[in-house]
C-alpha positions as a printed Julia matrix, in Angstrom:
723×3 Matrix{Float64}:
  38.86   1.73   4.03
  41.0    3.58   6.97
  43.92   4.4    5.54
  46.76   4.56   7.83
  50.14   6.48   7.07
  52.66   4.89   8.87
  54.77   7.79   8.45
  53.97  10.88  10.63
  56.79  13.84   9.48
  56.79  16.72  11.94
  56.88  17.42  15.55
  54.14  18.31  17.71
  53.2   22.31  17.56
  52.34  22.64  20.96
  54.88  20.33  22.44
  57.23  21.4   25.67
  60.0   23.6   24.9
  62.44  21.07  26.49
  61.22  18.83  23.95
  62.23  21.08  20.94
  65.87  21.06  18.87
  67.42  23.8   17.2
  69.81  21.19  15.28
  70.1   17.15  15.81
  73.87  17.86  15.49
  73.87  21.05  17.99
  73.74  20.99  21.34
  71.34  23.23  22.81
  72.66  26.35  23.84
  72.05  28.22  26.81
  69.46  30.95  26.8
  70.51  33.83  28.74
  67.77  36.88  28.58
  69.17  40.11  29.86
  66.24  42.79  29.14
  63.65  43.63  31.04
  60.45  41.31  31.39
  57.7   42.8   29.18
  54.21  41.51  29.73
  52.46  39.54  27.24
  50.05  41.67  25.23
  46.28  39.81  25.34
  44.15  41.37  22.4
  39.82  40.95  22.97
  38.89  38.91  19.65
  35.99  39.74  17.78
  33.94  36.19  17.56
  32.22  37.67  14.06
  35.07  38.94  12.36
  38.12  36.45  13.35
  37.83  33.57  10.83
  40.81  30.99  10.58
  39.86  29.13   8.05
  41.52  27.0    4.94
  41.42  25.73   1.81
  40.16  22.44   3.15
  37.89  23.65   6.49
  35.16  26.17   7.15
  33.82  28.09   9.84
  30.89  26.04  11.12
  29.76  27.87  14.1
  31.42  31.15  15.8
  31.65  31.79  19.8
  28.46  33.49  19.56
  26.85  30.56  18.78
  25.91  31.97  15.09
  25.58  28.98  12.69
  27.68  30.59   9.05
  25.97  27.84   7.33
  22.25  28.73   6.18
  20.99  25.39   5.0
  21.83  22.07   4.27
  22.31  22.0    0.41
  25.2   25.22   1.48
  26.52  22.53   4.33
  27.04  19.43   1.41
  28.42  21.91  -0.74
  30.71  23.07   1.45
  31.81  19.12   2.44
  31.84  18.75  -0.91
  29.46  15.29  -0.77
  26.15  15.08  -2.38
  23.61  14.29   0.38
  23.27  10.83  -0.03
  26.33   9.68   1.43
  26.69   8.05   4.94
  29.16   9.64   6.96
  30.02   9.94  11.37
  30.99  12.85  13.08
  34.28  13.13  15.1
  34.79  16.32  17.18
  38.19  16.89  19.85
  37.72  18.88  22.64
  40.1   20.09  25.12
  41.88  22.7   26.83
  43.51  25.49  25.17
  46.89  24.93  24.17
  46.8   20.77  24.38
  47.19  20.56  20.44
  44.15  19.59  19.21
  43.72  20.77  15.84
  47.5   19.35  15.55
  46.22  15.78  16.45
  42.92  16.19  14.31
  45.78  16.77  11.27
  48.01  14.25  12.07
  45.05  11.85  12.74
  43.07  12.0    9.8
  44.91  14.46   7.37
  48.37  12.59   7.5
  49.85  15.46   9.13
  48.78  18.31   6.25
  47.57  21.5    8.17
  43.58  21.28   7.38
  43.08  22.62  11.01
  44.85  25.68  11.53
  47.86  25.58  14.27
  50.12  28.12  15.63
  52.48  28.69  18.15
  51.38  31.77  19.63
  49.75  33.02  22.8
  46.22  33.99  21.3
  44.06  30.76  20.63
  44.22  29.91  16.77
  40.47  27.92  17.16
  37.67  30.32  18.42
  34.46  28.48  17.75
  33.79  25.26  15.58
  35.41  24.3   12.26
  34.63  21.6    9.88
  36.69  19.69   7.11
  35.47  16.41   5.66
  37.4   13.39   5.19
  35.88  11.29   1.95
  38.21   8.5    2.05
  37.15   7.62   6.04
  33.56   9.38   5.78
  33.95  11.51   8.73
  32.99  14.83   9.18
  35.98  16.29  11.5
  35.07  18.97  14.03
  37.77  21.29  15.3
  36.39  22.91  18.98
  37.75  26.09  20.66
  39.65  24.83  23.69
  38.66  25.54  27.43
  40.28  27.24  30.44
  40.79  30.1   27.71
  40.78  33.73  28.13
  37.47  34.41  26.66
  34.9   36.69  28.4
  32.23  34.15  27.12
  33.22  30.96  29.11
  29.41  29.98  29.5
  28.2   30.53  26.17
  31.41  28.92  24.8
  30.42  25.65  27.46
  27.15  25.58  25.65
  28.52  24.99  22.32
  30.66  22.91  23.13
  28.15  20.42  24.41
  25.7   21.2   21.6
  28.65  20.05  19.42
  29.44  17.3   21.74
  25.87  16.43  21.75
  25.51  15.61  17.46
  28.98  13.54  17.66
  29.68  10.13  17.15
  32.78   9.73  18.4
  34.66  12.03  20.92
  38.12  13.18  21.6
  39.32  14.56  24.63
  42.43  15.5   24.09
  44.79  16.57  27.45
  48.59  16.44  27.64
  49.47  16.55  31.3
  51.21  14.54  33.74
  48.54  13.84  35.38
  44.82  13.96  34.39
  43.13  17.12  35.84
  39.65  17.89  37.08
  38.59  19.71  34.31
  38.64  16.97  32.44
  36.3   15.49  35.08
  33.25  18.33  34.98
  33.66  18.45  31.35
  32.64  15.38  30.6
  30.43  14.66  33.55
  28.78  17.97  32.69
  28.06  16.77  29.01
  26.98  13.37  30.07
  24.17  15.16  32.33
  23.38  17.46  29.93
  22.65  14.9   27.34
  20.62  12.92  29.57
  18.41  15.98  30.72
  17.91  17.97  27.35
  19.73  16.9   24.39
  18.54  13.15  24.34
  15.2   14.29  24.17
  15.28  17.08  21.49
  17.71  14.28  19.65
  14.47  12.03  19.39
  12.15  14.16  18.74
  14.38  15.52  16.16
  15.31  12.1   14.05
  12.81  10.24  15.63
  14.46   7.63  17.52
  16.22   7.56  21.07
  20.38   6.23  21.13
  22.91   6.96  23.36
  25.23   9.32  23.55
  28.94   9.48  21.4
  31.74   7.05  21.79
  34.27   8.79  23.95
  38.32   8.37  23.39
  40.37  10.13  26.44
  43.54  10.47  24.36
  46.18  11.36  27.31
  49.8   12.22  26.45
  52.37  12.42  29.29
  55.97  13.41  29.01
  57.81  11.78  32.53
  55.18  10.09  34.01
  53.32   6.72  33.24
  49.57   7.0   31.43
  46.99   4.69  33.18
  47.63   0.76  32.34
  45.83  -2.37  31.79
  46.21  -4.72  34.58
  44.43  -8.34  34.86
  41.91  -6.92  37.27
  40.78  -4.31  35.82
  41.42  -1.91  32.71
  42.22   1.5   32.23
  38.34   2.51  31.26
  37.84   0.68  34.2
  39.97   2.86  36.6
  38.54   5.78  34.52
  34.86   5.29  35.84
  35.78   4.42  39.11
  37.6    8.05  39.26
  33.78   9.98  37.79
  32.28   7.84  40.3
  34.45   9.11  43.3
  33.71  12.66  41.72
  29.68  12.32  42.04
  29.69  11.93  37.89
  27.29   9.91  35.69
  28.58   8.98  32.35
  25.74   6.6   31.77
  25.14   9.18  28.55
  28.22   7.9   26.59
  27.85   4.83  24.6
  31.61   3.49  25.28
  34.65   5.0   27.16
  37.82   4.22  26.29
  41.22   5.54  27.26
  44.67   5.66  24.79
  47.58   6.55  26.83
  50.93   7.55  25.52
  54.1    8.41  26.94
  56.6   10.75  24.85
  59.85  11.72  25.62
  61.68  14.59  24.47
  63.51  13.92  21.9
  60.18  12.16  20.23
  57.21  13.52  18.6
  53.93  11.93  19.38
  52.79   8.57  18.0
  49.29   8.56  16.82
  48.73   4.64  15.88
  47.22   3.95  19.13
  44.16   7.11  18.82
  43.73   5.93  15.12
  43.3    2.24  15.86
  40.89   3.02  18.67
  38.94   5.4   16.02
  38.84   2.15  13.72
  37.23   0.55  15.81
  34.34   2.84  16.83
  34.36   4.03  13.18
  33.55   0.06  12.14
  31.21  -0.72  14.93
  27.57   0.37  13.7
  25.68  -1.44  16.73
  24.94   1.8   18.43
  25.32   4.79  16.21
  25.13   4.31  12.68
  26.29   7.0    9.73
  24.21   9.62   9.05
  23.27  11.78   5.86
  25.04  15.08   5.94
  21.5   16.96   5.88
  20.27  14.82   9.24
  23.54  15.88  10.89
  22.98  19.76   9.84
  19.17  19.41  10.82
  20.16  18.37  14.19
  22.54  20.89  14.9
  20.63  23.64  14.12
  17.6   22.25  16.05
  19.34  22.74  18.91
  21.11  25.62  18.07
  17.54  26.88  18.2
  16.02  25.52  21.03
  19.3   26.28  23.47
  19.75  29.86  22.46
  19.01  32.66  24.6
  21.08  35.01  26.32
  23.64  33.64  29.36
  24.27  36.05  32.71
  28.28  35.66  32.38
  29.15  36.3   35.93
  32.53  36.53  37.58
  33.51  33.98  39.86
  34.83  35.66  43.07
  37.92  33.64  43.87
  38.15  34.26  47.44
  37.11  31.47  49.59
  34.99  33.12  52.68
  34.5   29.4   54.18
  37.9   29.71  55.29
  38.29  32.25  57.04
  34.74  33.63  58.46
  32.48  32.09  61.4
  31.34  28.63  60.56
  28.32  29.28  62.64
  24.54  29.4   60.57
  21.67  31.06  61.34
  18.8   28.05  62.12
  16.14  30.39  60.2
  17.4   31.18  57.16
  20.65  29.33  56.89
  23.36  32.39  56.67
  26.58  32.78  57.92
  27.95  34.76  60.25
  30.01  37.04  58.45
  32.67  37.97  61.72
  36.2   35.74  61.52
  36.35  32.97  63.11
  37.17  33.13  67.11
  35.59  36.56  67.43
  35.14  35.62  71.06
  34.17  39.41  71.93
  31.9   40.2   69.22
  28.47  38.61  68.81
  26.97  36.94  65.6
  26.19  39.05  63.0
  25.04  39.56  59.64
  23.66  42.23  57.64
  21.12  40.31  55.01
  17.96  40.3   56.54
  16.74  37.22  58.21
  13.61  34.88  57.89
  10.58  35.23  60.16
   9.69  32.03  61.29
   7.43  31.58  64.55
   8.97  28.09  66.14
  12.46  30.16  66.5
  10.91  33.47  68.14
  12.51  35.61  66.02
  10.69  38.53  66.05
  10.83  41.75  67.93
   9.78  45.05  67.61
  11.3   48.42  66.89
  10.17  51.45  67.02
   9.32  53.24  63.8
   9.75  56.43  64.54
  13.41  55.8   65.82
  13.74  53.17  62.89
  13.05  55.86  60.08
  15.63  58.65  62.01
  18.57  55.6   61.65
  18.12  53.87  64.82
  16.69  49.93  65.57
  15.82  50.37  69.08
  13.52  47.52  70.63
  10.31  48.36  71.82
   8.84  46.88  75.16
   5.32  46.05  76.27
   3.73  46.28  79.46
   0.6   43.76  79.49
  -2.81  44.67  81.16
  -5.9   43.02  81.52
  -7.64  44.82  78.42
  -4.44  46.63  76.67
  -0.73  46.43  76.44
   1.07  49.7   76.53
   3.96  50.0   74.4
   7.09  52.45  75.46
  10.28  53.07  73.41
  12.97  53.95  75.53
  14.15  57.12  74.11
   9.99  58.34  72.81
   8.53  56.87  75.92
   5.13  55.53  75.59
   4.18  55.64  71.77
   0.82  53.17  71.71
  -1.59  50.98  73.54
  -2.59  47.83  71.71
  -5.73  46.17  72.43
  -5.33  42.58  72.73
  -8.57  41.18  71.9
 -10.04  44.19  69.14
  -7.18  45.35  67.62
  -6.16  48.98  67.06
  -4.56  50.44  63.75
  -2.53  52.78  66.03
  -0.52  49.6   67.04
   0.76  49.15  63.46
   1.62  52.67  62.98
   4.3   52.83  66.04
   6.34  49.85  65.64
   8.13  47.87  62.84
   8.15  44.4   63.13
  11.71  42.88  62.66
  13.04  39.23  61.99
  16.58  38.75  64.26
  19.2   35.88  63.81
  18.99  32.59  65.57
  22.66  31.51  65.64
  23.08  27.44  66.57
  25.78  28.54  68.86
  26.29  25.7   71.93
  26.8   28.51  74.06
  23.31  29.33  73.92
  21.04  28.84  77.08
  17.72  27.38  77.56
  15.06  29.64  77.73
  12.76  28.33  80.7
   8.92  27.81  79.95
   7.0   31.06  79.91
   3.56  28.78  78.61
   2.54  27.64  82.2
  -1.4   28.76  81.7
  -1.21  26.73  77.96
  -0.27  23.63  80.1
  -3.57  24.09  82.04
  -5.56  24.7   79.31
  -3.77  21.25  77.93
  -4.39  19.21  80.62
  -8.05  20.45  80.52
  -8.55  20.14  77.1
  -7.52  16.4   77.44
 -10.29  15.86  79.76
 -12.54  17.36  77.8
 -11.17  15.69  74.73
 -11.39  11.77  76.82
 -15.35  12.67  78.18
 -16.2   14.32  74.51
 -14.97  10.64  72.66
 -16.28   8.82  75.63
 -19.83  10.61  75.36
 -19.81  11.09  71.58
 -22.05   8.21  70.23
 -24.85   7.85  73.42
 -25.09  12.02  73.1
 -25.68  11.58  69.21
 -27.85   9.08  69.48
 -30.14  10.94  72.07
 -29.85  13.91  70.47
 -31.27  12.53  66.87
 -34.33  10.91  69.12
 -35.09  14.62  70.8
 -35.03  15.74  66.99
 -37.44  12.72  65.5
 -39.54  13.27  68.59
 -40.44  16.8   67.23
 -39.92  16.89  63.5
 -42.77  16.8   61.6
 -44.34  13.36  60.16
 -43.47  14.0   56.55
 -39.92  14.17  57.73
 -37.48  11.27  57.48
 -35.67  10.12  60.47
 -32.22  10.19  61.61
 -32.2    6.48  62.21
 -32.96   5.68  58.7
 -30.52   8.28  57.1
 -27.03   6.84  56.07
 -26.65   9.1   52.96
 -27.06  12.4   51.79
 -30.35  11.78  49.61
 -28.75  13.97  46.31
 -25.02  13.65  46.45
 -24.86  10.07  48.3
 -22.04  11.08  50.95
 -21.93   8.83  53.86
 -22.45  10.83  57.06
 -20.91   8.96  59.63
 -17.87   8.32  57.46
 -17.15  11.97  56.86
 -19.14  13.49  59.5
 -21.05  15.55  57.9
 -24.18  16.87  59.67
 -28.32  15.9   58.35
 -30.14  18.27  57.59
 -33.69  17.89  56.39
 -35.29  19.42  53.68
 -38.18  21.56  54.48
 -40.29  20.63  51.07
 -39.59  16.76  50.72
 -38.47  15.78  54.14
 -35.38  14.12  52.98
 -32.06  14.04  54.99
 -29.52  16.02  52.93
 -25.61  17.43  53.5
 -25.3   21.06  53.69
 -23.94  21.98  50.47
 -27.08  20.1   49.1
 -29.62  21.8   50.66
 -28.05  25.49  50.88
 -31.24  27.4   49.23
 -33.27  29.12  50.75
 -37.16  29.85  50.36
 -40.9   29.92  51.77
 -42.3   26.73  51.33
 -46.19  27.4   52.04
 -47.93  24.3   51.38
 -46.06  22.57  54.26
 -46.9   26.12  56.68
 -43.17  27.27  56.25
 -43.97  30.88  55.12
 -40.32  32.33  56.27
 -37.11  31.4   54.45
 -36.06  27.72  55.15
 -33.93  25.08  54.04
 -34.8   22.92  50.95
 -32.78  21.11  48.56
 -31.94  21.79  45.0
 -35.15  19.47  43.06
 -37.76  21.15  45.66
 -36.09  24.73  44.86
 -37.07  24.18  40.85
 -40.16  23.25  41.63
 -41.46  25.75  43.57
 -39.83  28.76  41.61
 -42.19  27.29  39.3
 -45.39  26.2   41.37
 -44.54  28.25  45.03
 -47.48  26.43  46.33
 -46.92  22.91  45.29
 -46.24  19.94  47.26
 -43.4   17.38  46.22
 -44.64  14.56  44.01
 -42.35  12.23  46.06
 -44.07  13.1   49.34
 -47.69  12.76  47.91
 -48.52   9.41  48.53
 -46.87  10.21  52.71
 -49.4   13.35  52.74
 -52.39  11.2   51.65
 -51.7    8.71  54.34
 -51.15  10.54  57.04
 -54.09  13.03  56.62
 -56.05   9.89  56.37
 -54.73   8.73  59.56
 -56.03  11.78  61.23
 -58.96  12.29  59.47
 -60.21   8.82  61.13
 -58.44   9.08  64.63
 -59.48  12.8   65.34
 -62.74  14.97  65.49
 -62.16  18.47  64.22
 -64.64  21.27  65.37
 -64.5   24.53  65.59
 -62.69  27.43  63.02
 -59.81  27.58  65.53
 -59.0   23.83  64.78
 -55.12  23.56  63.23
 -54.56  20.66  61.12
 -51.83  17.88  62.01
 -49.34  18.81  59.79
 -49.39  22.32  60.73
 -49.15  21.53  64.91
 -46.0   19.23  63.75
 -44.63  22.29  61.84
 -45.2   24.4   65.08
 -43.57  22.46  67.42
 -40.14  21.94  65.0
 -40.42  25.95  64.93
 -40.37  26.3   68.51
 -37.88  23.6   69.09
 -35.84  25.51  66.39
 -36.19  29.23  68.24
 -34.92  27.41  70.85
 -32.32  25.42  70.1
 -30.99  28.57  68.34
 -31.52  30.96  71.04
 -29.38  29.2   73.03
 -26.74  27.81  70.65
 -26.01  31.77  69.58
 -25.76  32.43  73.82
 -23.1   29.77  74.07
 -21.77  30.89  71.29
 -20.63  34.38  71.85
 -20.11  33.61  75.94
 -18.18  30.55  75.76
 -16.52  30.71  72.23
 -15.41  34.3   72.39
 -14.3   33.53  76.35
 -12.61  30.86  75.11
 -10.57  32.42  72.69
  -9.93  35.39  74.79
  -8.28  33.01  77.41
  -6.8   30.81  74.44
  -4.72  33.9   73.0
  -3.27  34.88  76.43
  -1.78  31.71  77.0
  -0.43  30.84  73.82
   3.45  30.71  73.59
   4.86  32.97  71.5
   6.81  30.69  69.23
   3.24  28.96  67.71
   2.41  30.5   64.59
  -1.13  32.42  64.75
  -3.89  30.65  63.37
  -4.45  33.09  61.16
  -1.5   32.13  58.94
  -2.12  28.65  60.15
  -4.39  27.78  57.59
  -3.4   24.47  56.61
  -1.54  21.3   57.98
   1.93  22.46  57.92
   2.68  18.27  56.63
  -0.16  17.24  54.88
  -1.45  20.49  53.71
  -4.81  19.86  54.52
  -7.17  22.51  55.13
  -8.95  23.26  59.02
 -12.39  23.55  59.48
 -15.72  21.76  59.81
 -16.42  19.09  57.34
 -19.14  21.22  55.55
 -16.18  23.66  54.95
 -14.04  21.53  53.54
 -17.34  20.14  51.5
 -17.33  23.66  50.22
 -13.82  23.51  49.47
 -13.74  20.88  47.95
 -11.22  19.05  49.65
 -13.32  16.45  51.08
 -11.75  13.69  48.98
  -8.38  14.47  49.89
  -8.4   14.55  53.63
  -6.25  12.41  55.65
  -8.68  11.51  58.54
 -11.04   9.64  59.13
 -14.39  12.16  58.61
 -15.19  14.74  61.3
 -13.74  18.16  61.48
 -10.24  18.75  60.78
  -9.22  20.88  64.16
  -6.26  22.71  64.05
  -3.71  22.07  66.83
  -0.06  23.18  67.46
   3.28  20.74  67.69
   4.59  21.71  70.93
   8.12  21.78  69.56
   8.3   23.37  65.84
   5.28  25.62  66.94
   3.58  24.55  63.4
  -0.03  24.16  63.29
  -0.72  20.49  62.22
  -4.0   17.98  62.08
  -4.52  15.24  64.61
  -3.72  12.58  62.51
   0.16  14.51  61.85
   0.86  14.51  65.49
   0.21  11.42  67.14
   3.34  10.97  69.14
   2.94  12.41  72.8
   6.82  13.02  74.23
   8.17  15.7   76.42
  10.12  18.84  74.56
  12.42  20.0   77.65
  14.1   22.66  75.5
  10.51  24.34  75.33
   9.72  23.73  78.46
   7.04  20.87  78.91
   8.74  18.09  80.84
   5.22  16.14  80.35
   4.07  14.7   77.1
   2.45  16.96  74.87
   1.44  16.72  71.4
   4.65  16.85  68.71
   3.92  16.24  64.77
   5.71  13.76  62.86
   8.35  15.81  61.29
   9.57  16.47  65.05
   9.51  13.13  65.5
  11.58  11.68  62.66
  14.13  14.35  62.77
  15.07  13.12  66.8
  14.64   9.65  65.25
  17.44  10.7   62.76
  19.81  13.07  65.46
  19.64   9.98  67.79
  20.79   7.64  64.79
  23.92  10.27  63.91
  24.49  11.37  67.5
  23.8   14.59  67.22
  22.8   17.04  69.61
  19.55  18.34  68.78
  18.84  20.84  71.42
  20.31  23.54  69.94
  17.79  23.66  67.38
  15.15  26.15  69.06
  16.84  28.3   71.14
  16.85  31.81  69.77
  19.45  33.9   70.78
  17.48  36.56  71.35
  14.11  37.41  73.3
  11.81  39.59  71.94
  10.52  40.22  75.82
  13.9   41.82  76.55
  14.39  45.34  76.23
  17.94  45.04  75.67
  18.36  42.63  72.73
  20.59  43.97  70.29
  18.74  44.02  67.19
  21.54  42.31  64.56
């Protein structure tokens, strides 16, 4: 049974000093101190050595986190229970000074000092101590209080929510007018920290999942009122509404309840209301039943274990730079200017380097030779047709860079910088300097409306010039849907045929990538077969394909009784059908490779000129900047393997450029077609979706959004100040 002593002797140790009497007869006199103030002296404890233990309680665990019990046969014997008894675990925490290992005595001890108390500055409790109590069956816990002195403050966080973590039943203990913060993150903090780690290792420890501990807020006040009951709601009530406000979960804890008391001065503080609230958690078996003292030390030291290693104890620098310094951010990497606010004379600045990105322009150039002698001077370029020379203002000209072949003596004179892009409103639009990328967009629309318009009638002549001079043992376009080894659908993914030069079948390219003679069909130079005809000839180089037998037969028959063959110099049909794909190969290739490097390389020549400086090269533009997917034809991404996983429907995946961000993106991420004014295109041009939903989202808040991309600084001008 709980055993209840109605009489509580003694006065609180840690109470107020207005609360304390020298004599119930005496007044109290006046305290008059005349010397001079002497500071406190604050002595660094030694976690291992200090040990306040007593007759009835033990060290359990030190502020290292060092367990002083080895096993659990030592941990019974030192509770002094064998290990079949059923007993709950009750642990106080709170913050230094609040009196808890006084309540944890008066509470369950009837006021005998188990828990060692003193009135001093240094804490008496540094770690965890135990002491049972065999009449209730609870194993007590006595924490080391927070907002103390110690060095360790993280490492002593961690044990107390390890020890928080094995508890049935919580106390947080706080005397205060008012309830703090503190209290707030500490038990918000435990309640996410059970939910994330310690319910987990808890299950896999004992072998079921249960909730957290039973939590008791045991607030004493002195002049003002604790929280009350009211016929709307209760104080637990008003309790989680407060962690709520605060951003906490406390979903973790099984049951919160609150016992408030006020005490005046003359008074020392009543404990019926904490003890009936612990009978009733300490009866109620519904969500956490008693445990056997060896399942309680196997779970502590499990994770004592797993949630051991070393903690970075870092200072926290008190001073608040948010309220004094520049509220402005850089838009690339998201620092702050580190000038006061209303520096109206002094530009943005900060020394931690910045963050290239392309869609902000954020790059310019210095000159390395001044860079490595202490100075960042910007280096400028005069463009040519072929070259651009580049001159340093103080070293004059110090390279000439190649635009289209590249020259290593380009990368040895400058150093390539990343400037800050403050989102300052006093920032002004920087007018379009893309005017030959709009032509090649309006062009490239054309081109884009004739190529879908054209698409099918071209493919479908071009696959009857190919039937009309493949040879006869070859399978026709028409009648190929699938790749004859791998099954793909070609008009679905858009893979190319190919046929195979030993059966005839129409294949993909990744199934027909060998390459060999294949002499009984008059192929004597390296051609295209597929994977079955490649194992069979490495065995038999002059067979013929078993599948294609019955074809040969048929069609030398055919011949045999349509045409007269006289003469030495008389070529069979199958090897004039063979000649005539040859020369319609030569061809085809001749002038493919022409149009090729004259139009391609033109292309690009003219493509690189008028791109706008803020796109990011397509040679880091490798993938979708949203869906990730890879660029290229579809045999590449065959090759890839990525086929599975693109997001459009078959063809190549083209790379193209959102006209805002600068981001290379696929055709199916940038459907939208607006105008970007702060760029420059007042038409509509091609933006990707992310561009999209964030104006979707400025125009819902009311933001203004066009102070997004505009660098302060242009790399074209000689005169940027390099920050």
């Amino acid at each position: 049974m709980f055993k209840i002593d109605k009489k509580i002797p003694g006065s609180a140790i840690m109470e107020p000093c207005d609360s304390l009497t020298f004599n119930k007869e005496e007044a109290r006199p006046d305290v008059v101190c005349d010397a001079d103030f002497r500071s406190i002296p604050f002595t660094s404890t030694d976690y291992e050595v200090l040990d306040s233990s007593t007759d009835r309680s033990f060290l359990l665990m030190d502020g290292n986190e060092h367990l002083h019990i080895e096993t659990a046969e030592k941990f019974c014997n030192k509770l002094k229970c064998s290990d079949t008894a059923k007993i709950k675990v009750v642990s106080i925490f709170g913050n230094t000074g609040d009196g808890k290992s006084h309540t944890m005595n008066h509470t369950f001890f009837r006021g005998e000092e188990v828990f060692k108390t003193s009135a001093e500055q240094n804490s008496c409790t540094l770690g965890v101590y135990a002491a049972m109590q065999k009449d209730m069956g609870v194993l007590c816990l006595d924490t080391e209080g927070l907002l103390s002195t110690s060095k360790k403050s993280n490492r002593r966080m961690r044990m107390l929510l390890k020890i928080l973590a094995i508890s049935d039943i919580v106390i947080y203990r706080t005397r205060s007018e008012r309830l703090h913060s503190d209290m707030y993150d500490f038990l918000g903090t435990a309640s996410k920290a059970f939910c994330l780690h310690f319910s987990q290792a808890l299950q896999s420890i004992q072998g079921s999942a249960n909730l957290g501990p039973a939590v008791i807020i045991f607030h004493e006040t002195r002049h003002t009122k604790p929280l009350e009951n009211s016929v709307e709601e209760s104080a637990g009530d008003k309790l989680r509404d407060y962690f709520s406000r605060l951003n906490y979960d406390i979903d973790a804890f099984s049951s919160l309840r609150y016992v408030g008391i006020q005490t005046s001065s003359n008074s020392t503080t009543d404990y019926k209301k904490l003890i009936a609230a612990l009978r009733v958690d300490l009866e109620n078996t519904t969500v956490r039943s008693p445990r056997q003292p060896s399942v309680i030390y196997k779970a502590m030291r499990s994770l004592n274990k797993k949630f051991s290693c070393e903690i970075v104890e870092k200072s926290i620098n008190p001073f608040p730079e948010q309220y004094f310094t520049c509220p402005i951010l850089c838009v690339s990497c998201n620092r702050r200017c580190q000038h006061s606010m209303g520096h109206e004379s002094q530009n943005h600045s900060n020394a931690n380097p910045c963050l290239l990105q392309y869609q902000f322009d954020n790059k310019v150039e210095l000159c390395k030779s001044c860079y490595k002698n202490g100075r960042e001077v910007a280096v400028t370029r005069t463009d040519g047709w072929t070259h651009s020379v580049i001159n340093c203002p103080h070293c004059g000209e110090i390279a000439k860079a190649f635009k289209y072949w590249g020259t290593a003596q380009d990368c040895d004179a400058i150093q390539t910088q990343a400037v800050h892009v403050w989102k300052d409103g006093n920032i002004l639009t920087k007018g379009p300097t893309h005017s030959g990328q709009m032509v090649l967009d309006r062009v490239g629309y054309v081109c884009e409306a004739f190529s879908n318009f054209s698409s099918q009638p071209t493919g479908v002549l071009k696959e009857w010039c190919a039937d009309k001079v493949a040879p006869k043992y070859w399978k026709p376009n028409h009648e190929i849907i699938n790749c004859f080894s791998c099954k793909k659908n070609f008009e679905k993914t858009g893979l190319r045929k190919h046929h195979c030069r030993g059966c005839g079948e129409g294949f993909c390219d990744l199934c027909t990538k060998h390459r060999m003679p294949v002499p009984s069909r008059k192929w004597f130079e390296h051609v295209r077969v597929c994977s079955d005809c490649h194992q069979k000839l490495l065995k038999q180089p002059d067979a013929i394909p078993a599948q294609e037998e019955q074809i040969i037969d048929q069609t030398t028959n055919y011949y045999s009784n349509h045409h007269t063959h006289t003469g030495p110099n008389n070529t069979g049909p199958e090897e004039t059908d063979v000649t005539v794909r040859k020369c319609g190969e030569t061809i085809y290739n001749t002038i493919s490779n022409v149009a090729s490097v004259a139009l391609e390389c033109t292309k690009d020549i003219i493509k690189d000129t008028a791109r706008p400086d803020y796109w990011v090269p397509d040679s880091k533009a490798l993938h979708c900047n949203l869906c990730e997917m890879q660029f290229g034809t579809a045999e590449e991404l065959v090759s890839a393997g990525t086929l599975n996983e693109i997001p459009f429907k078959g063809g190549d995946n083209k790379r193209h450029h959102c006209r805002r961000c600068g981001q290379g993106v696929c055709s199916e991420c940038s459907k939208s077609r607006r105008p970007v004014p702060e760029r420059g295109w007042l038409e509509d041009v091609r933006v990707c979706d992310a561009c999209v939903n964030d104006d979707i989202a400025i125009r819902t808040n009311g933001a203004d959004h066009d102070t997004k991309f505009k660098p302060t600084t242009s790399v074209d001008d000689p005169k940027a100040k390099v920050e």
